[in-house]
N, CA, C and O of each residue as an XYZ file, in Angstrom:
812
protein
N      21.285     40.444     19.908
C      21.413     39.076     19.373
C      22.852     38.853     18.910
O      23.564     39.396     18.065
N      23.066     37.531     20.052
C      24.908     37.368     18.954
C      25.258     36.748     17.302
O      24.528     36.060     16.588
N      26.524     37.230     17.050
C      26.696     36.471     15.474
C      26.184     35.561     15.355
O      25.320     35.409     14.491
N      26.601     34.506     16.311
C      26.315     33.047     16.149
C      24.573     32.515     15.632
O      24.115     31.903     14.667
N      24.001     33.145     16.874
C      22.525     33.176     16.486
C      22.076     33.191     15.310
O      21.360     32.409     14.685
N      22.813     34.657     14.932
C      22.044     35.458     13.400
C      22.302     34.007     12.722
O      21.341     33.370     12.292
N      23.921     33.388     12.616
C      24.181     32.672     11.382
C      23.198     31.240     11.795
O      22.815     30.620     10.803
N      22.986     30.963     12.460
C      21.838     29.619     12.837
C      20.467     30.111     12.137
O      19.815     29.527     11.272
N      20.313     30.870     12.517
C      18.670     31.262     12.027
C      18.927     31.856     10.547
O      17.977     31.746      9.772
N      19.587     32.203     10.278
C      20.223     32.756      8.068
C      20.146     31.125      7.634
O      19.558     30.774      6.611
N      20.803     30.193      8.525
C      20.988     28.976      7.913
C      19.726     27.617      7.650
O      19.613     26.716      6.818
N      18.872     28.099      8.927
C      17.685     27.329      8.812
C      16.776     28.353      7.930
O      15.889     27.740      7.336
N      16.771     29.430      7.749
C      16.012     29.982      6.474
C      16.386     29.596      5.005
O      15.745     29.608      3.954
N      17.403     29.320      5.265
C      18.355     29.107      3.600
C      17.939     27.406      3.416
O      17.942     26.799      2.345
N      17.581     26.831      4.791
C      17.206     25.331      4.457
C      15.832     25.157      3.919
O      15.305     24.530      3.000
N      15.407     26.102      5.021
C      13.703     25.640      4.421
C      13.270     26.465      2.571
O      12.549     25.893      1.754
N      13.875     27.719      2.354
C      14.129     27.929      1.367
C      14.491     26.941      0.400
O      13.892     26.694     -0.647
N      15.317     26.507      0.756
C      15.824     25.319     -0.510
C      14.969     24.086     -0.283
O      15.138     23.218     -1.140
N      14.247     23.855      0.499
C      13.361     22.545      0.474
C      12.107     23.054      0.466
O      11.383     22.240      1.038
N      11.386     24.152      0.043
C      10.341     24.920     -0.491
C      10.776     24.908     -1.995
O       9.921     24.595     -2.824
N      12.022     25.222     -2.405
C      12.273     25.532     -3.931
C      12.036     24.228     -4.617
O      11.354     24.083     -5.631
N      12.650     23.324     -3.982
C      13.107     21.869     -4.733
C      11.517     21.131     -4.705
O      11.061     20.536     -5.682
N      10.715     21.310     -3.274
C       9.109     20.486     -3.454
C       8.381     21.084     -4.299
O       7.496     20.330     -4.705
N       8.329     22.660     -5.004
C       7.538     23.272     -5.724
C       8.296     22.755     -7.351
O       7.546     22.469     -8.285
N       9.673     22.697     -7.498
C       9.963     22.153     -9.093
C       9.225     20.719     -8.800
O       8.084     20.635     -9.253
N       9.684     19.698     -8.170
C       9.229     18.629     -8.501
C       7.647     18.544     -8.592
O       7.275     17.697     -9.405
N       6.845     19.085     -8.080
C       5.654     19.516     -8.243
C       5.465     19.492     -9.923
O       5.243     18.477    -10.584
N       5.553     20.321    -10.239
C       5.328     20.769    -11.557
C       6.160     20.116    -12.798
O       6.042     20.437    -13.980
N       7.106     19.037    -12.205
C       7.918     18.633    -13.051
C       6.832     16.823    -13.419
O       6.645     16.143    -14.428
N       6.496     16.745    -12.293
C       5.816     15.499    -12.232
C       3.818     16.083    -12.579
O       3.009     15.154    -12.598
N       3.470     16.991    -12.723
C       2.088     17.471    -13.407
C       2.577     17.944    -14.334
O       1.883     17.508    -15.252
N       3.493     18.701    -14.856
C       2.953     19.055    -16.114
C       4.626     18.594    -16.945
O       4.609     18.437    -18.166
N       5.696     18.452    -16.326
C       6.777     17.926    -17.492
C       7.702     18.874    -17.483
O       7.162     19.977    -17.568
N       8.953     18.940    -17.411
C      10.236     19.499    -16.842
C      10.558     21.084    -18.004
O      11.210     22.113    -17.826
N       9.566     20.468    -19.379
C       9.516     21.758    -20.179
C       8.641     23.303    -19.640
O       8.857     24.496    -19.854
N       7.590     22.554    -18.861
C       6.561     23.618    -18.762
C       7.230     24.344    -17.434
O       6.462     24.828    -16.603
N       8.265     24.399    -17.287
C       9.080     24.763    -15.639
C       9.131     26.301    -15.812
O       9.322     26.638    -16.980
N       9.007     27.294    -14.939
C       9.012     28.632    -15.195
C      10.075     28.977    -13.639
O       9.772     28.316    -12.646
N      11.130     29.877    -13.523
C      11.998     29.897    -12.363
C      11.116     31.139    -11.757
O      11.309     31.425    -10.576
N      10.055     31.969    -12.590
C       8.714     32.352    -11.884
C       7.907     31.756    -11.034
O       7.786     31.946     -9.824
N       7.315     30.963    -11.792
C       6.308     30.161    -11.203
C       6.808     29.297     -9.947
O       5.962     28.908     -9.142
N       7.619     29.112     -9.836
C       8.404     28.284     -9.260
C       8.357     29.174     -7.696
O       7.697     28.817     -6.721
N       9.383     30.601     -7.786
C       9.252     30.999     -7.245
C       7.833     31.249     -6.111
O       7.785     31.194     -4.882
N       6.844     31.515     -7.071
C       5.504     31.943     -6.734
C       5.457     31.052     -5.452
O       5.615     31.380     -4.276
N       5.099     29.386     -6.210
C       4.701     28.352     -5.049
C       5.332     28.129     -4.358
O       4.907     27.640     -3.311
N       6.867     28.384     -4.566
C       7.718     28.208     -3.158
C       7.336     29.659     -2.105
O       7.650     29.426     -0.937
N       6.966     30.521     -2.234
C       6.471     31.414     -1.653
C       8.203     32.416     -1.222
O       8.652     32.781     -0.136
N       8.725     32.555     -2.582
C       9.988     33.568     -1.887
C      10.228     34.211     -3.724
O       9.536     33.833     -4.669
N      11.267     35.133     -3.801
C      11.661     35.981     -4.490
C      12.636     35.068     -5.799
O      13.356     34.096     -5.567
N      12.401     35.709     -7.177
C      12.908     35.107     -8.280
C      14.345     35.013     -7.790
O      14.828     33.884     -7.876
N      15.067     35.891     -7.332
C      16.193     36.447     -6.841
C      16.958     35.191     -6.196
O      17.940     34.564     -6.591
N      16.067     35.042     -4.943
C      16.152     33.921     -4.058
C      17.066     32.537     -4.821
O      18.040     31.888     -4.441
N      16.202     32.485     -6.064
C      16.371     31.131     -6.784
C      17.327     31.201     -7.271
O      18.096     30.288     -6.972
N      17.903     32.336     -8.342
C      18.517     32.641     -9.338
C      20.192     32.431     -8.653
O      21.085     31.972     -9.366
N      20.477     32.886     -7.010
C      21.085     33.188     -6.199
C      21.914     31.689     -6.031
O      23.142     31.629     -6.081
N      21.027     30.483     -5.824
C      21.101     29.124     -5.241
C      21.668     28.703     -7.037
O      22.834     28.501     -7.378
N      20.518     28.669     -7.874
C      20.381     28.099     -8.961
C      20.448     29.221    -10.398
O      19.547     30.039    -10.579
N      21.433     29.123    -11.177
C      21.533     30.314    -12.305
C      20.429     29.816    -13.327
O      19.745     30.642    -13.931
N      20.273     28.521    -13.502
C      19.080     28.618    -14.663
C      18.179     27.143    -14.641
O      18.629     26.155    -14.061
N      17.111     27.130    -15.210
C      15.973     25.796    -14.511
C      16.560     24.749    -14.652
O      16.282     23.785    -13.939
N      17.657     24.686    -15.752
C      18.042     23.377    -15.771
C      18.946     23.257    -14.432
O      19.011     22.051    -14.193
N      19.512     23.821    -13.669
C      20.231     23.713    -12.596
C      19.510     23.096    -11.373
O      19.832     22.174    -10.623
N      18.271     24.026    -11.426
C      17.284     23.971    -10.672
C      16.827     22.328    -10.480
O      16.954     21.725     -9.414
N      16.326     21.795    -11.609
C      15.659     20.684    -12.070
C      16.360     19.529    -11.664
O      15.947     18.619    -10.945
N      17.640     19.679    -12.283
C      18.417     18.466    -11.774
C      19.019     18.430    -10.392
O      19.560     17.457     -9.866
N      18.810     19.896     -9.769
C      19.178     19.367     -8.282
C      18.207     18.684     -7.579
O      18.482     17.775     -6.795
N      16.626     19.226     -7.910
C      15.699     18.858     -7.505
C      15.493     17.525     -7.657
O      15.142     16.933     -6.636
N      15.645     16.738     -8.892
C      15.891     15.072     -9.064
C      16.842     14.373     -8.444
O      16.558     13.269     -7.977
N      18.479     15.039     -8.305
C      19.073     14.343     -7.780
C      18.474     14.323     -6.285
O      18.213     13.171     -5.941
N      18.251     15.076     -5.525
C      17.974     15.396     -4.221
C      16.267     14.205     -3.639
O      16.011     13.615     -2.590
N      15.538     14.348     -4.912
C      14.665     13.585     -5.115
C      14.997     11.871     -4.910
O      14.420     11.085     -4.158
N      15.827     11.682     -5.602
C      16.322     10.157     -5.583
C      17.238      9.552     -5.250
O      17.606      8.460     -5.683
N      18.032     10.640     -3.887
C      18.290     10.014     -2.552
C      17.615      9.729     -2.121
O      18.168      8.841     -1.471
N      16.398      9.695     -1.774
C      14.809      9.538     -0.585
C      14.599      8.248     -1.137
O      14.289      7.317     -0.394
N      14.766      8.056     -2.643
C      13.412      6.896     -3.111
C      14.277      5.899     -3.158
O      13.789      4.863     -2.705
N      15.781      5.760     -3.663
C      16.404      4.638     -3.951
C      17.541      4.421     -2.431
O      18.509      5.161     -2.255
N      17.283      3.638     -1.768
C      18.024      3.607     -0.401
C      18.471      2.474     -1.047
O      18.113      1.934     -2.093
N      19.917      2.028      0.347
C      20.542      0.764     -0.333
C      20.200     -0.243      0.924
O      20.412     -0.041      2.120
N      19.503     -1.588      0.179
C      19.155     -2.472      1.105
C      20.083     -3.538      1.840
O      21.117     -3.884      1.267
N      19.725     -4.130      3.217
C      20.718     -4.736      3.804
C      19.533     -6.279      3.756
O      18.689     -6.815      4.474
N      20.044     -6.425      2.689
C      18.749     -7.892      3.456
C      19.911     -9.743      3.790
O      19.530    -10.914      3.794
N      21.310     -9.134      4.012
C      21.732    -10.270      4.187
C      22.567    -11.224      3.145
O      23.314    -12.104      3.573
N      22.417    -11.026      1.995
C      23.233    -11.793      0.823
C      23.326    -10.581     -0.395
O      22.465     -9.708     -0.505
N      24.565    -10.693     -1.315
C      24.726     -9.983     -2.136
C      23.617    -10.039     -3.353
O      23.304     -9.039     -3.999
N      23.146    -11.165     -3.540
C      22.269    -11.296     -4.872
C      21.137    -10.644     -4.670
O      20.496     -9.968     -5.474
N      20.857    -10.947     -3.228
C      19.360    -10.334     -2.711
C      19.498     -9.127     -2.790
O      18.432     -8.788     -3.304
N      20.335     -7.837     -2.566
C      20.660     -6.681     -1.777
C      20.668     -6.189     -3.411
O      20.092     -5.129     -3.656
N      21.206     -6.814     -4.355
C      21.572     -6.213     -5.148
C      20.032     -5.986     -6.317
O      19.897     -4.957     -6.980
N      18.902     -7.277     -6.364
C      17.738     -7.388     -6.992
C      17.198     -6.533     -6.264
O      16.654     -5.659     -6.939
N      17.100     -6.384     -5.103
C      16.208     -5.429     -4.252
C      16.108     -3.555     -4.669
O      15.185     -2.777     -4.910
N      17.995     -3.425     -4.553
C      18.467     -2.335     -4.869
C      17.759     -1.698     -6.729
O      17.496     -0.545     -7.073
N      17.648     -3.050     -7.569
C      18.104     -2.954     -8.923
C      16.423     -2.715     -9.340
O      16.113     -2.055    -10.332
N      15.326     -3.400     -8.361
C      13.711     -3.203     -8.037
C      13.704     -1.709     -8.059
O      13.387     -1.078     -9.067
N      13.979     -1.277     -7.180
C      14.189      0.444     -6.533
C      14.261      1.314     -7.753
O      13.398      2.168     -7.958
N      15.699      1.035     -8.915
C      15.969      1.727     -9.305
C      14.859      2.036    -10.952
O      14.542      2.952    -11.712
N      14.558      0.034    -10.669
C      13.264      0.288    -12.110
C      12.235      1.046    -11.547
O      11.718      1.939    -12.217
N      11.808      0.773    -10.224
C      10.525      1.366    -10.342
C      10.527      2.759    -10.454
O       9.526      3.326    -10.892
N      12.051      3.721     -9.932
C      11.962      5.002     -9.493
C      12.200      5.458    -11.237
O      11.880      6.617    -11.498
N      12.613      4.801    -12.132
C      13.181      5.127    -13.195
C      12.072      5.122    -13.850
O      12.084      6.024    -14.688
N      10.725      4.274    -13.857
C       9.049      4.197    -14.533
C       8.454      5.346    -14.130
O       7.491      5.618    -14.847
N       8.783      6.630    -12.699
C       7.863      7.357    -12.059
C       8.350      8.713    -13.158
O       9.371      8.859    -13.831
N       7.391      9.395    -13.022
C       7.344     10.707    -13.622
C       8.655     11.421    -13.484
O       9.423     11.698    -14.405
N       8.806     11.680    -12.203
C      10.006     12.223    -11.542
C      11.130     10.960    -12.036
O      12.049     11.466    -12.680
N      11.225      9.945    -11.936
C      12.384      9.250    -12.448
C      12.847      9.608    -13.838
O      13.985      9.865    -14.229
N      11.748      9.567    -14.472
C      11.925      9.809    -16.077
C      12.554     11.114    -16.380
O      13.392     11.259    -17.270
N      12.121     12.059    -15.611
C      12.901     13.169    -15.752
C      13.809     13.207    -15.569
O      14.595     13.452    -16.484
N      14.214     13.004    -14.374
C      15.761     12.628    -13.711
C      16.662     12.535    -14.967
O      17.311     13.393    -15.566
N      16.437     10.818    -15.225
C      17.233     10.298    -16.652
C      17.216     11.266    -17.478
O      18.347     11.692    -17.711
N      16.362     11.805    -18.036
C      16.795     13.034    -19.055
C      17.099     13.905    -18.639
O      18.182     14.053    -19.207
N      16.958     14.931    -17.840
C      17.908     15.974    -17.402
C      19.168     15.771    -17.504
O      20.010     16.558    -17.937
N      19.382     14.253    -16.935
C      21.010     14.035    -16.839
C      21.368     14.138    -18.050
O      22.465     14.558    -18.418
N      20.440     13.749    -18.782
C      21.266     13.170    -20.134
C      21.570     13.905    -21.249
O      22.204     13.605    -22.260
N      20.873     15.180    -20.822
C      20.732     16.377    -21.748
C      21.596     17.555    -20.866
O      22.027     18.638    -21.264
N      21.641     17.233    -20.172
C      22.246     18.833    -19.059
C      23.306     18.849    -19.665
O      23.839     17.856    -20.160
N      23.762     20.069    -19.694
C      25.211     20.448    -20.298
C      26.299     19.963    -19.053
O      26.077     19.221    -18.096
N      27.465     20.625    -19.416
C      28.505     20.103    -18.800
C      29.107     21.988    -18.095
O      30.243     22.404    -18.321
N      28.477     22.477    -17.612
C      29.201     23.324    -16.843
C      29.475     22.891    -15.668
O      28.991     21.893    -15.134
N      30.569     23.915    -15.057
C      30.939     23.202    -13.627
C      29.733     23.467    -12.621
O      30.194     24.215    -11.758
N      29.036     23.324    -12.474
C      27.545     23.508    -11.418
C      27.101     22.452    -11.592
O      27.120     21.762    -10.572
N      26.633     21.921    -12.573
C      25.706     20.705    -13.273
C      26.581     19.300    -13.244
O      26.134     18.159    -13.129
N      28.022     19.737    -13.389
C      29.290     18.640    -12.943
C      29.216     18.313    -11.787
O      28.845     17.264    -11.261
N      29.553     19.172    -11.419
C      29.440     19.110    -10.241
C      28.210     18.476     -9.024
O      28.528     18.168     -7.875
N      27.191     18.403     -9.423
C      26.046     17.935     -9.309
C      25.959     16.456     -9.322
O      25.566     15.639     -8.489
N      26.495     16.349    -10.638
C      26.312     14.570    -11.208
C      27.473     14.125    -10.874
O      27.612     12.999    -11.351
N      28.427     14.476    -10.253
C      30.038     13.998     -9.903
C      29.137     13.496     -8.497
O      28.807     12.329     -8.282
N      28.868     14.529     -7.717
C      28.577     14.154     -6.343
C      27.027     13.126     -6.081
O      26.787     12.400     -5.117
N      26.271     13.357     -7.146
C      25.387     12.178     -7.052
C      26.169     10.309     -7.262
O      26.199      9.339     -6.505
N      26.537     10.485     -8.260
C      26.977      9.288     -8.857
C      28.495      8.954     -7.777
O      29.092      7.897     -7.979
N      28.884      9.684     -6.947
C      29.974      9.335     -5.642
C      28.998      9.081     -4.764
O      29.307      8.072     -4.131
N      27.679      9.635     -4.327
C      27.053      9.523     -3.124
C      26.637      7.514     -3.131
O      26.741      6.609     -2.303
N      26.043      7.655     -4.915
C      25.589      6.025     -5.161
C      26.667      5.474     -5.039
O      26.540      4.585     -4.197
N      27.770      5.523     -5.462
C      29.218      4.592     -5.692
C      29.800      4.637     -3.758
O      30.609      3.765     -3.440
N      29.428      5.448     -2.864
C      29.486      5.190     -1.197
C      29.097      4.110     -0.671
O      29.592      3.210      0.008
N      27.366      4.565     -1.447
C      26.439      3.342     -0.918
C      26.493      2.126     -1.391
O      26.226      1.311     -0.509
N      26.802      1.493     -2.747
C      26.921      0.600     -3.073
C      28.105     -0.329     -2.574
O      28.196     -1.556     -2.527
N      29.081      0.799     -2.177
C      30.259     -0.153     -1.454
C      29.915     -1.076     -0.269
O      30.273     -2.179      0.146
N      28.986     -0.032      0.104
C      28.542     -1.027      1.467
C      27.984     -2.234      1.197
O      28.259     -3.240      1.852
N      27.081     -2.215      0.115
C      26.810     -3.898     -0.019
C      27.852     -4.571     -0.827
O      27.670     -5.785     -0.920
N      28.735     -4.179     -1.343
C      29.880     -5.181     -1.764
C      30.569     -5.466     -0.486
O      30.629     -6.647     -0.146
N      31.069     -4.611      0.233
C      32.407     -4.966      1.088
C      31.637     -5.344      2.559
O      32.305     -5.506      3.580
N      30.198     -5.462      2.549
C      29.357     -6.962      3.162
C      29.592     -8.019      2.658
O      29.912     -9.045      3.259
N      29.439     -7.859      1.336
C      29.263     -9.392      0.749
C      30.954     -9.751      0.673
O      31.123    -10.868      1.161
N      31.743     -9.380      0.392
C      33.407     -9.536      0.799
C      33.549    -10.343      2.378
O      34.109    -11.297      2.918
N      32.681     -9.290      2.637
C      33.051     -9.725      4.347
C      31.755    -11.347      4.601
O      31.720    -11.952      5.673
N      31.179    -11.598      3.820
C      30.938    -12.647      3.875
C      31.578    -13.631      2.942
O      31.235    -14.788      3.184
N      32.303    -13.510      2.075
C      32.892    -14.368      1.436
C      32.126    -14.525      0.052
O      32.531    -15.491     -0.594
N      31.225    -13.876     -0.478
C      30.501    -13.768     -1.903
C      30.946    -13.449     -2.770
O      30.596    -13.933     -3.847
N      32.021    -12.387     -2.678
C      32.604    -11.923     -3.679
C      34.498    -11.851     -3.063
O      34.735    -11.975     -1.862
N      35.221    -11.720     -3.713
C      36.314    -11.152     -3.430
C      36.658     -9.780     -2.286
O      36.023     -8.730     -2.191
N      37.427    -10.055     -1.789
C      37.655     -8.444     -1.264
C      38.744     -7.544     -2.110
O      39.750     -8.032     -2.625
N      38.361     -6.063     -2.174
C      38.319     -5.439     -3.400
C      37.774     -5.169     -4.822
O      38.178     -4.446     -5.733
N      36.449     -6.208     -4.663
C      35.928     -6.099     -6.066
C      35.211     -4.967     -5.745
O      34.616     -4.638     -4.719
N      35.425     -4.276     -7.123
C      35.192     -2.897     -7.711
C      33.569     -2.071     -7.813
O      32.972     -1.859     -8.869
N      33.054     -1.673     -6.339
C      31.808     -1.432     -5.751
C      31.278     -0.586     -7.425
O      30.413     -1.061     -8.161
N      31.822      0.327     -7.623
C      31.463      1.271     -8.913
C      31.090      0.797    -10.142
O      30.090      1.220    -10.722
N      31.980     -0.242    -10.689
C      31.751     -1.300    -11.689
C      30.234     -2.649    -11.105
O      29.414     -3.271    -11.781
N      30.461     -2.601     -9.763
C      29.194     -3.891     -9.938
C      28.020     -2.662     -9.744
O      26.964     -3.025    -10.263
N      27.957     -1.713     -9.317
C      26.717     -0.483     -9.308
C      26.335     -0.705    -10.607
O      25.368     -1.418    -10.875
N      27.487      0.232    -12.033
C      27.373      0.656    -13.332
C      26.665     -0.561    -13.878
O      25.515     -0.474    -14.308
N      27.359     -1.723    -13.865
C      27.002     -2.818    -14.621
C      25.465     -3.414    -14.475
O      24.819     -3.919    -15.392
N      25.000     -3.224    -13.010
C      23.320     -3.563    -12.508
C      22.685     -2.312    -13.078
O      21.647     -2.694    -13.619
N      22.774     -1.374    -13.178
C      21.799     -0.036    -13.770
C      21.807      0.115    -14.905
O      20.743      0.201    -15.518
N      22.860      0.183    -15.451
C      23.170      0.396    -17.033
C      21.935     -0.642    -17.667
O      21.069      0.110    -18.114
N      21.664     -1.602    -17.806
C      20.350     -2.402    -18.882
C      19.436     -1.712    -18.031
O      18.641     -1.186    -18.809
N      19.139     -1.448    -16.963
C      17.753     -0.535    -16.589
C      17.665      0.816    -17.207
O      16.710      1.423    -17.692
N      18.573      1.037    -17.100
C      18.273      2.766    -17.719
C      18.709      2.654    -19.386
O      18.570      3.677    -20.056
N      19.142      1.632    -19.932
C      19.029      1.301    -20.945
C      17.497      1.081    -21.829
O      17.204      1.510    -22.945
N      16.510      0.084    -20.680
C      15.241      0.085    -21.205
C      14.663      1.287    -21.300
O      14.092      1.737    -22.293
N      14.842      1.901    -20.072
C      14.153      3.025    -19.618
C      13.679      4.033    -20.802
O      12.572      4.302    -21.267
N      15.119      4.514    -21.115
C      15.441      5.490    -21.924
C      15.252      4.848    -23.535
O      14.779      5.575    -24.408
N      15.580      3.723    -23.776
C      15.637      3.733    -25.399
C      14.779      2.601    -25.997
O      14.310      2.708    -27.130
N      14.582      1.527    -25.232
C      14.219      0.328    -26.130
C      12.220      0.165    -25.030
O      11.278     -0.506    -25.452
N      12.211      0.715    -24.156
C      10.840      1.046    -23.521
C      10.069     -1.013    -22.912
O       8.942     -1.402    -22.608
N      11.126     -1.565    -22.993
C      10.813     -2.661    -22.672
C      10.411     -2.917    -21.291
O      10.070     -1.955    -20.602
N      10.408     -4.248    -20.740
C       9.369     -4.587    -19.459
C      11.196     -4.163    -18.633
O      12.326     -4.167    -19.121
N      10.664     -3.842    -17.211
C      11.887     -4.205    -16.376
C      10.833     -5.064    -15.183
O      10.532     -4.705    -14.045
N      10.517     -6.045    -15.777
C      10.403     -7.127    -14.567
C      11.097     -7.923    -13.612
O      12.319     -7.860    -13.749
N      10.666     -8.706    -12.619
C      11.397     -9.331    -11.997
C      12.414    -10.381    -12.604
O      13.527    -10.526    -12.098
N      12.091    -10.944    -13.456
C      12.793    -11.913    -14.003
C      14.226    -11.186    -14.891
O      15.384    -11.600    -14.859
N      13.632     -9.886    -15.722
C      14.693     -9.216    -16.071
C      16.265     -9.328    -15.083
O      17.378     -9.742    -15.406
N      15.752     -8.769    -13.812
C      16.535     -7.732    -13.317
C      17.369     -9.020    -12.259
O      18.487     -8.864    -11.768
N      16.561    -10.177    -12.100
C      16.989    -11.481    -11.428
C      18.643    -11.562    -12.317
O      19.764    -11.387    -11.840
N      18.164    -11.957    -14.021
C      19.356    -12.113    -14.535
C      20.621    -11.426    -15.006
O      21.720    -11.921    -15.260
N      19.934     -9.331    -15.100
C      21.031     -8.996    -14.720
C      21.445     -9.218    -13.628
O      22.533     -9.672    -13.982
N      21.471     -9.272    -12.548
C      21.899     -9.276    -11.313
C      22.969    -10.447    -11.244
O      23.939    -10.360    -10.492
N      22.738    -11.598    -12.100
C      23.412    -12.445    -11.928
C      24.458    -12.787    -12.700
O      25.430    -13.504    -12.460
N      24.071    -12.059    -13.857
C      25.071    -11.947    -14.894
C      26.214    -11.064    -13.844
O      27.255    -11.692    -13.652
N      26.141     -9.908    -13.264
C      26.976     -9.035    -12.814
C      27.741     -9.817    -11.605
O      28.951     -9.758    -11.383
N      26.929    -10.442    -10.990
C      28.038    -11.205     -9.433
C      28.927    -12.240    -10.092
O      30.037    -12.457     -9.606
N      28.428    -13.031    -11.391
C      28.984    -13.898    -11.947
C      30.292    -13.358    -12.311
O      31.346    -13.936    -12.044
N      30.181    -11.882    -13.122
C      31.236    -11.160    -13.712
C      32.233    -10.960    -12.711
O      33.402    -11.345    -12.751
N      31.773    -10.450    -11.991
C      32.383     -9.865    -10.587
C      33.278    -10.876     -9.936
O      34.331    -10.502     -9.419
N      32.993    -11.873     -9.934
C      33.635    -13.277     -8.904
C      34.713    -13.433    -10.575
O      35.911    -13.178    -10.455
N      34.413    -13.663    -11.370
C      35.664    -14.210    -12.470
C      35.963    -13.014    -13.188
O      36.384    -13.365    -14.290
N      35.950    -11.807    -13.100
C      37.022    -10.406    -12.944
C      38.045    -10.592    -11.951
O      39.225    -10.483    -12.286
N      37.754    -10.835    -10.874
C      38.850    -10.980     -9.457
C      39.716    -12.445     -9.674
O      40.931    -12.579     -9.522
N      38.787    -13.444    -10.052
C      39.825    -14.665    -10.295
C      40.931    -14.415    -11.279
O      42.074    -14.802    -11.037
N      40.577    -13.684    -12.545
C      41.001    -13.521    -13.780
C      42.294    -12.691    -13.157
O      43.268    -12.645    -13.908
N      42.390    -12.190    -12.187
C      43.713    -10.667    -11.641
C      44.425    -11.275    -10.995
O      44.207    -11.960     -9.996
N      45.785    -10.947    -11.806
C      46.848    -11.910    -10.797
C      46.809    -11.294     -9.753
O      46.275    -10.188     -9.664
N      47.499    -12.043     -8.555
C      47.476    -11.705     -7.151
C      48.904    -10.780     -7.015
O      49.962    -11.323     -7.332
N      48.904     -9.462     -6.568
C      50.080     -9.028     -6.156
C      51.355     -9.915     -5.751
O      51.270    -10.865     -4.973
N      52.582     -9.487     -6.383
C      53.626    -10.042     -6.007
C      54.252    -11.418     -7.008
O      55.284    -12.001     -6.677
């Protein structure tokens, strides 16, 4: 058997490994709660060695929050439905409902409690760039339709639509209904269009 082989088949073991590890935390994170997590037990139902884990992930909290972030790429996609206001209520729907689910709730706290080593940085650097990618795309649509400015600041209109959701979420436990999330949404394009007017023009 040549190198090449070996490293194809090491690499699809190391995949399904890691997507055995990550479906068995969220498992147990969404039945019984991100405290009751064992990097045993874990092991067990993923069906491989403590070792295995410890190797990928040094400790559950590592574990946990990769498993959420990895989790809520799948659930929160970014929608194309044609206008910025729409794309953005649609998007801002996504993020209440995923933020009400078991697994959402965790998410938010892991983040919010995880320490700051470089693993766990590293983690939330590349989640919060993966969202700040996607969100560009529906700004610099809506640019390219004339809704907003070109150059308005994809990261700032993301922060500004999530921030009162994960605001309820986490502290004040209020409704995130439709009507809510209508007027952030509009508060933010409003901001967005007279931020860019407000900037002098180069030169």
């Amino acid at each position: 058997m040549s190198g090449p082989e070996i490293q194809r088949r090491t690499g699809g073991r190391s995949a399904r490994v890691r997507r055995a590890v990550l479906d068995a935390t969220l498992k147990v994170v969404v039945e019984r709660g991100a405290d009751a997590l064992s990097i045993g037990e874990i092991a067990r139902q993923a069906g491989v060695h403590d070792t295995s884990i410890y190797r990928r992930w040094p400790t559950k909290e590592h574990l946990i929050l990769d498993a959420l972030l990895d989790s809520s790429q799948t659930h929160i996609p970014i929608p194309d439905t044609g206008a910025l206001r729409s794309d953005l209520v649609a998007f801002a729907t996504l993020v209440a409902d995923y933020s009400s689910s078991p697994i959402g709730r965790a998410l938010m706290t892991s983040m919010a409690v995880a320490g700051d080593d470089a693993p766990l940085a590293a983690a939330r650097a590349q989640f919060w760039q993966s969202r700040f990618d996607l969100a560009r795309t529906m700004i610099d649509r809506a640019a390219a339709r004339g809704e907003v400015p070109v150059g308005t600041d994809p990261a700032m209109a993301l922060e500004c639509t999530i921030a009162p959701i994960h605001f309820r979420a986490l502290l004040t436990r209020e409704s995130l209904d439709h009507d809510f999330i209508g007027k952030v949404v509009d508060v933010v394009i409003d901001g967005l269009v007279q931020q860019a007017a407000a900037t002098p023009s180069p030169g």
